[in-house]
N, C-alpha and C positions, 0 to 999 in steps of 0.2 A: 225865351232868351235868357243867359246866364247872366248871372247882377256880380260884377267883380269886387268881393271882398278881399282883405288882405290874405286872408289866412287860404282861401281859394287861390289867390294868385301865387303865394308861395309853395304852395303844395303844387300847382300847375308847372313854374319853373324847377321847384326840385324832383319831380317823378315822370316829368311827360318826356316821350320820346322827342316829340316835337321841340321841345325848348331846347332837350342837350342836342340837336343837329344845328337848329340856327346859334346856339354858343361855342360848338365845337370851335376849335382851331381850323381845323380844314372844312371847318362850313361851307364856303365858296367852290372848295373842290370838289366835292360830294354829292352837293348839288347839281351843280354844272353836270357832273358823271351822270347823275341819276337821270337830270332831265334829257340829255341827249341820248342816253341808253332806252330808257322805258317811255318819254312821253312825245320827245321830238323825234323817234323813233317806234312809235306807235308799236310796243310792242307789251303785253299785258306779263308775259312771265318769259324768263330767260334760261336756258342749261347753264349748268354749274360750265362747261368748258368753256362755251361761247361768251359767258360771261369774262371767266378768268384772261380771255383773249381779249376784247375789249378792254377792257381795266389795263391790262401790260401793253397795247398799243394807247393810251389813252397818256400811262405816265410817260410813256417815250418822247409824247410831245408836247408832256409839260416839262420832262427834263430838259429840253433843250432850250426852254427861258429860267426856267427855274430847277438845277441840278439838283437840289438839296431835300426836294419836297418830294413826299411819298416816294420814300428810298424800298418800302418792305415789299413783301412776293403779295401779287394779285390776290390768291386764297385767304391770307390772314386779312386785307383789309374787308374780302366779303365775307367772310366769319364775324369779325369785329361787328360791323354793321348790322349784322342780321341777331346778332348779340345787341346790338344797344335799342333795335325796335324797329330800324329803319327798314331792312328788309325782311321779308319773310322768304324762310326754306323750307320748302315741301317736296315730297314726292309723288309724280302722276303714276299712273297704269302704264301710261301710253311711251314711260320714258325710263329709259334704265340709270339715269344720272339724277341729283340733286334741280330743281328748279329755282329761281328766285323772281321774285315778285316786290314790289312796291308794299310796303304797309300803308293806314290809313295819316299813321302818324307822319311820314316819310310826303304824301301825298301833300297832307296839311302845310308843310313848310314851304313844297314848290310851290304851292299854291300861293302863299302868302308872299312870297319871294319875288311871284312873278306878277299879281297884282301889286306890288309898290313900285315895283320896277314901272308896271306899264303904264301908273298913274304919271307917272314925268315924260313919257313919249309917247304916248294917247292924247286922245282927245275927251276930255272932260264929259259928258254927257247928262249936262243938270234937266234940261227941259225934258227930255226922254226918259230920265227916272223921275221927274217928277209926274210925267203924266205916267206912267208906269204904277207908281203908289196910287194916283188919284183914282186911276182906271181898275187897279185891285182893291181897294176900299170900297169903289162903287159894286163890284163883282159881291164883296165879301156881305154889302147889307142887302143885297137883293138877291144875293143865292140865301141867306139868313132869314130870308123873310119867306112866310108861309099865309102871306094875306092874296088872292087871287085877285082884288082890286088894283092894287097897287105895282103888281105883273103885266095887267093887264093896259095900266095906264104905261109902265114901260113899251112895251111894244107898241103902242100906239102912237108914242113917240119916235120910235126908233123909223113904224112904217111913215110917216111925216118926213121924218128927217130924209129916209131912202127916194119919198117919191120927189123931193124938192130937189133931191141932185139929179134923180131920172130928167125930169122938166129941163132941168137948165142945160142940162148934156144934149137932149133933142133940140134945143133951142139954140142951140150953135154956142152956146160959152164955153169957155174955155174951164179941161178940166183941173180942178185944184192938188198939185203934188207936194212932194216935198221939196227943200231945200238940200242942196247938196251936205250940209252941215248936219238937219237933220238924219238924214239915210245912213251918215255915219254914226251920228249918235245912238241912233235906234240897232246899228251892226253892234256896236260895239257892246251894245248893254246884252244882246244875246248872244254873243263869243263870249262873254261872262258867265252869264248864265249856264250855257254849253258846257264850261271847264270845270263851275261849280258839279252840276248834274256827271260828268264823271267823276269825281271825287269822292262821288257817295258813295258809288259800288264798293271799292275798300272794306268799307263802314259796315255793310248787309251785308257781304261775304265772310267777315270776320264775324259776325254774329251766328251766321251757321253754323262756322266752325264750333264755334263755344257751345254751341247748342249740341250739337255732334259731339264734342270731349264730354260733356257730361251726360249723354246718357249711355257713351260706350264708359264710363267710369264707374257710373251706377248699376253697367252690367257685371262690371268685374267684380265687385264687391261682393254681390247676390243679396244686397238688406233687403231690396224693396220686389214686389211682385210684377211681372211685366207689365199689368195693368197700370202700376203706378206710375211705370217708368216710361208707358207711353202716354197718360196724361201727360207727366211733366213735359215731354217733346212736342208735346200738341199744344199744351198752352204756352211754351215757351215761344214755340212756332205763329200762333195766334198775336202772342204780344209782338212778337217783330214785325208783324203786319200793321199793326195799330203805333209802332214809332215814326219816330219821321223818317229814315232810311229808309223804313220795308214800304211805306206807303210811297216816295217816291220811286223805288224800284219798281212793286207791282206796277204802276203806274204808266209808267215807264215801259215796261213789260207789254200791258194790253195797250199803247196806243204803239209802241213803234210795230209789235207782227200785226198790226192789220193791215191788208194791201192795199184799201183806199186811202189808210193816213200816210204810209209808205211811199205808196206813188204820186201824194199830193205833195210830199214832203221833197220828193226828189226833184219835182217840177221847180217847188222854189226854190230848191238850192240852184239850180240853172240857168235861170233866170237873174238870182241875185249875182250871179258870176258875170253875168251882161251887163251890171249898172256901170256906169260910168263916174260914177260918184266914188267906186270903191276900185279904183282902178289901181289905187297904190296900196291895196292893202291884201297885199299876197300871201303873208303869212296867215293872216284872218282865212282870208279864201281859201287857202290852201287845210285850214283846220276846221273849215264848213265844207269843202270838198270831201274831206275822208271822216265826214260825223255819220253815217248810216254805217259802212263798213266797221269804224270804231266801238259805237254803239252794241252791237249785234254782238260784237267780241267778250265786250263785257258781261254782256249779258249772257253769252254761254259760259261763258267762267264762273261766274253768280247758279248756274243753273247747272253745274257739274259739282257744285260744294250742294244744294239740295238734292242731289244726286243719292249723293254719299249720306245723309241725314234719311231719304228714303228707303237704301238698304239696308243701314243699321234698323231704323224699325222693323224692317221684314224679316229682317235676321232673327229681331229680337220675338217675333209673334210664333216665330217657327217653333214649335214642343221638342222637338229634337233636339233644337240649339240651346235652348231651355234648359232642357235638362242635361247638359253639358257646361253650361255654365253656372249650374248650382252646383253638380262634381266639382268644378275647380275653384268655387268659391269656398266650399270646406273644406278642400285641399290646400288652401291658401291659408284659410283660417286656422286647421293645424299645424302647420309651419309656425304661424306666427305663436301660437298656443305654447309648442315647444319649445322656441328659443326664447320666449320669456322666463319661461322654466327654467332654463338653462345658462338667465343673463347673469346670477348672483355665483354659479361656478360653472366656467365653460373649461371642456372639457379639453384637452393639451392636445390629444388626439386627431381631432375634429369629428364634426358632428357627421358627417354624411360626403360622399363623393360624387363629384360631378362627371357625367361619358361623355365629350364633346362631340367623338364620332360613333356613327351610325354605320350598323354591319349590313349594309344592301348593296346586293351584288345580283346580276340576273343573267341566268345561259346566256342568253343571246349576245352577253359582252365577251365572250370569250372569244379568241383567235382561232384561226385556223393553226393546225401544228404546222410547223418547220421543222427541216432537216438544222439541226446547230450547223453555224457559218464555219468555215475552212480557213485559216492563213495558210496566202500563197505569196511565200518570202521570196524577197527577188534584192535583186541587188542594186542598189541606189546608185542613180546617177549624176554627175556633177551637170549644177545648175546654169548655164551661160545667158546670161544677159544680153538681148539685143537690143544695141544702142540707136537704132535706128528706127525700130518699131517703138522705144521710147522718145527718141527726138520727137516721131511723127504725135505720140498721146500727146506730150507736152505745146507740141503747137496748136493741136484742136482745141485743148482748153485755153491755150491763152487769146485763142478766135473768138470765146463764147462771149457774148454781147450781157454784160450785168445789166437788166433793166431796173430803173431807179423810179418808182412810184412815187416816190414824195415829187420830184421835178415834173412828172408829168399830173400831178395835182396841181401844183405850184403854176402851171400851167395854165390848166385851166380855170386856176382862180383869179389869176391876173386878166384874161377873157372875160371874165365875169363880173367883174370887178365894179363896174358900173350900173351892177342891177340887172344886166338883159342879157337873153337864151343867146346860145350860140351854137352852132351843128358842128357835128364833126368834120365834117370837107371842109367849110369854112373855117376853123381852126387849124387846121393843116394846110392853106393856103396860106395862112400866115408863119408859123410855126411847123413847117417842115418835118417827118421823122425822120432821124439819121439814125435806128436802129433796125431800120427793115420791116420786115409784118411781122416779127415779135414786136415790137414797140407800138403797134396800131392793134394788137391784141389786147396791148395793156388797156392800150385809152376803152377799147370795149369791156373790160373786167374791171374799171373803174368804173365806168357806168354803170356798170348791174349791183356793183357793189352798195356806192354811195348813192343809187336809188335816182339815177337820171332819167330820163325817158326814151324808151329804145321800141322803136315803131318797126315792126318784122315787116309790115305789108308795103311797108317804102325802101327800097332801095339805091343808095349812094355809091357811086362808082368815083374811087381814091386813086389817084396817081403816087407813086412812090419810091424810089430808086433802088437799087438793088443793092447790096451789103457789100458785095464782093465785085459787080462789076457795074460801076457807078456812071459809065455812061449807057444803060440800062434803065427800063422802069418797066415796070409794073404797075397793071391795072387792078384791084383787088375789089369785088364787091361788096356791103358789106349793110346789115342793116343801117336804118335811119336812126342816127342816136343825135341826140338835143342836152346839152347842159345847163343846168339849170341852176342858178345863184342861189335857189333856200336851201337845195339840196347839195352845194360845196358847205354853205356853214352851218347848218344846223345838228347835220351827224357825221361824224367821219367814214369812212367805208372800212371797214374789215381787210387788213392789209394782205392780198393774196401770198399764200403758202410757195 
């Protein structure tokens, strides 16, 4: 644990990325962005476009309370960002665009942001951390201890303790549960826990990274022998295991791929979705529902950066590679050799020219010959306008039905509005469409968008009128779609093209 000195604390507010996001000026917005982009949107890295689209829908409706705020183009403020620590930009294999990702620093703030928040509209949980510390202190001097007596007389209690509830269970008493106060106390301490344990991957990821820049830096130079250069990866690699990020990660790592702790895991999340105790706590549920899928994500992210740390070794063992990277370590070293030479009188002329293009060309790009093309001049004819075939475009488009997705949000959030699912038929028994089955296409492309629940193996049969001959209707099939209240406010959906 860090002991907070002055001189620690002022170096922490003046360098950490963390401190200049919660002091920024648009701290509130930034956040808000971040958390609904990457974490209330469970998404680990984003494209550079999708990003930028997001971001320009995002200010559009904060313009419309507040016109004044983030007036600049999407790109600079995710530049900005990813310049002051908060994001990180990378490029995959797998992707021909820029990526961005959360840094750990970026993580650190929501996190903290979002535990004080939740300390005022949570439930307190003193008895459940206090037997939490009691019950890991007990852990901590009997996994510490190496006396086989004293083990021994543990379990000897433990089997006492087990056979006196056997007994009174067969004996017809009743068995001893929790409190409803409890069940939530003991929730709440591990959706804590949960948010902390992802917060760490950050942390380990970004140590690979470092770990990777420095031995592809040490390759570039050529000082040291590959021998050396892959101790150093191997014990840097070693010490990361022995911190407390790499040791939570492994950790992490060998209990979630086992399929017995897997499938024991999933049992109770299924079950704890049945309590009744936790019946109002949907946002928790809902961030225990998607913790295997989550999990798993991160951890192939984590394991695509040692990815990359395993083939720069292998690159680096290769003698070939070897010996092409000690060529262009004294071809570097020359360079540098001569314009030092060169710093006290450089020459007017310049030292050397650069060929930006590359003369490769291959047969097989060549055309077929042609005959050179002919003008065949003819004589122009006056152009007449038919005013009737324009009457007729101009009334097709003044027919075309604008669909307006904010109102059909606006919508279904009013539906919603009271906390509980609502289906599609049933929303349109109350709430009518008067644009036809474009307008009932919408409400399905908002669903998929903002991440409602759309059931293909149920089918709802919609009555509807018809645009043009309104005493007419239409029957239109159409999947089961369900709306769902965390999924109007938590993310917005991606406003269709």
């Amino acid at each position: 644990m860090t002991t907070m000195h002055r001189d620690a604390l002022r170096t922490f507010f003046d360098a950490s990325p963390t401190a200049r996001l919660l002091r920024s000026d648009l701290a509130p917005l930034v956040i808000d962005f971040l958390n609904r982009t990457f974490k209330a949107g469970e998404s680990i890295s984003i494209g550079q476009t999708e990003l930028r689209v997001m971001l320009a829908t995002y200010q559009e409706e904060l313009h419309e309370i507040e016109p004044e705020v983030m007036r600049g183009p999407p790109q600079r403020y995710a530049t900005q960002w990813a310049e002051n620590g908060w994001l990180s930009r990378f490029l995959e294999a797998s992707s021909i665009e820029p990526q961005y990702q959360l840094t750990r620093y970026a993580e650190e703030a929501i996190r903290f942001v979002d535990s004080t928040l939740s300390k005022g509209n949570s439930l307190v949980g003193t008895e459940s951390r206090l037997r939490l510390v009691i019950e890991t202190l007990e852990d901590i001097v009997r996994g510490a201890s190496a006396d086989p007596n004293r083990r021994l007389e543990y379990l000897k209690l433990q089997r006492v303790a087990i056979d006196e509830e056997i007994a009174a269970i067969e004996a017809g008493k009743s068995v001893q549960v929790y409190r409803p106060s409890q069940i939530r106390e003991r929730f709440q301490t591990a959706i804590d826990l949960l948010k902390a344990l992802q917060s760490d991957f950050r942390a380990v990821e970004e140590r690979f990274q470092s770990i990777t820049r420095d031995v592809q830096q040490q390759q570039s130079t050529g000082d040291k022998t590959r021998g050396g250069i892959l101790g150093f990866a191997l014990d840097s690699e070693d010490l990361l295991k022995q911190q407390d990020e790499g040791i939570s990660f492994f950790a992490f790592v060998a209990f979630l791929f086992s399929p017995t702790q897997q499938a024991a895991l999933r049992k109770n999340i299924e079950e704890v979705q049945q309590l009744s105790a936790l019946a109002e706590e949907h946002e928790s549920l809902q961030h225990v529902r998607r913790m295997i899928p989550a999990l798993l994500a991160e951890a192939d992210k984590v394991m695509k950066t040692t990815a990359r740390l395993s083939g720069t070794l292998r690159r680096l063992l290769d003698a070939q590679a070897a010996a092409h990277r000690v060529r262009l370590a004294n071809v570097l070293r020359d360079i540098k050799q001569a314009a030092l030479e060169l710093r006290g009188q450089p020459p007017a002329d310049g030292v050397l020219s650069l060929s930006a293009d590359a003369g490769i060309a291959s047969p097989l790009a060549r055309t077929f010959w042609k005959p050179r093309a002919t003008f065949d001049p003819q004589t122009p004819e006056e152009h007449v306008v038919d005013l009737s075939a324009l009457r007729d475009a101009a009334s097709a488009l003044a027919r075309l039905t604008r669909l307006d997705f904010r109102r059909l949000r606006r919508t279904i959030r009013d539906a919603t509005y009271q906390g509980n699912s609502v289906r599609l038929a049933t929303l349109l028994e109350s709430t009518p469409v008067t644009g036809g089955v474009v307008e009932l296409l919408g409400y399905l492309q908002i669903a998929h968008d903002d991440k409602h629940e759309i059931d293909s193996t149920l089918i709802d049969t919609i009555c509807i009128l018809e645009t043009r001959h309104r005493d007419r209707s239409l029957r239109v099939r159409v999947p089961r779609v369900t709306f769902n209240p965390k999924a109007v406010t938590t993310r917005p959906g991606r406003r269709p093209k």
